[in-house]
N, C-alpha and C positions, 0 to 999 in steps of 0.2 A: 741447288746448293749455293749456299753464300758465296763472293767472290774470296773473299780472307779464307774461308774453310778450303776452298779449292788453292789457295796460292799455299797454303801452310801445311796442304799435303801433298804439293807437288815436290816440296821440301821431305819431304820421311824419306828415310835412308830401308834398305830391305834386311831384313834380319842375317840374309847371306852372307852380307857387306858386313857383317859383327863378327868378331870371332872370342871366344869364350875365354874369358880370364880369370880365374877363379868361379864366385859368388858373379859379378858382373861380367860387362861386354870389354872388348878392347876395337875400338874405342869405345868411351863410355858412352851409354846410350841411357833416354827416358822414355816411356811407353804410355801413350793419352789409352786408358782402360775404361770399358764400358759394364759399368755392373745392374742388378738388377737388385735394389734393396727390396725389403720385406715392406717399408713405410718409403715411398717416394718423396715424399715431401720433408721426411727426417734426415736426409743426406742428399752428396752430390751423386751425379748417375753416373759420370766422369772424374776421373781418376788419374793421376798422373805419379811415378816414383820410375827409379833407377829400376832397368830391366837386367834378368828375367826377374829380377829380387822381389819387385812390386807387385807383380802378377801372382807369383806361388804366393805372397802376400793375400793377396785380392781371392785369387780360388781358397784359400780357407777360408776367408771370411764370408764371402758370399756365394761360392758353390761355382757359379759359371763368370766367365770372365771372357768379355770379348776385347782383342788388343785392336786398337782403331790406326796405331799409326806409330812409329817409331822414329827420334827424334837422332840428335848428334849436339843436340841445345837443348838444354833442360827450357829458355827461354820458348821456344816453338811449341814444346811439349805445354807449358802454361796457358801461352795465346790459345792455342786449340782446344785446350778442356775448359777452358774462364769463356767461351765463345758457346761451344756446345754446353754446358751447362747454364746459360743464359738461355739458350733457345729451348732447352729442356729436349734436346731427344736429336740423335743422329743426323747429319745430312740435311735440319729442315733449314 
């Protein structure tokens, strides 16, 4: 695993540490999402928005949705999917 991928998710906070505010977390949280398009090459495979919001987002759209890492910086949440979706695929 990359050294950035590793320092940027020794950084994710656990979903525990979130507590429900409405629609959103308190505090607010972003979530780096891993989907699985129909055309791989037509989109990113990494996905990042405001949790849980982005996620119910992401399962209607693409059905399975797997959440990679949960943020307390929208800024971390970006580095890590602008990284993974360079390298095209999880962990390489």
């Amino acid at each position: 695993m990359d050294r950035r991928v590793s320092e940027l998710l020794s950084q994710a906070v656990q979903q525990s540490t979130l507590r429900s505010a409405g629609t959103y977390t308190n505090p607010r949280s972003w979530g780096v999402y891993e989907v699985e398009p129909a055309q791989p090459v037509a989109t990113k495979r990494f996905r990042i928005g405001n949790h849980p919001v982005r996620q119910q987002e992401l399962e209607r759209e693409f059905g399975t949705v797997q959440r990679i890492a949960l943020f307390t910086s929208r800024s971390l949440a970006e580095q890590l999917s602008a990284i993974l979706n360079a390298k095209g695929e999880h962990g390489a």
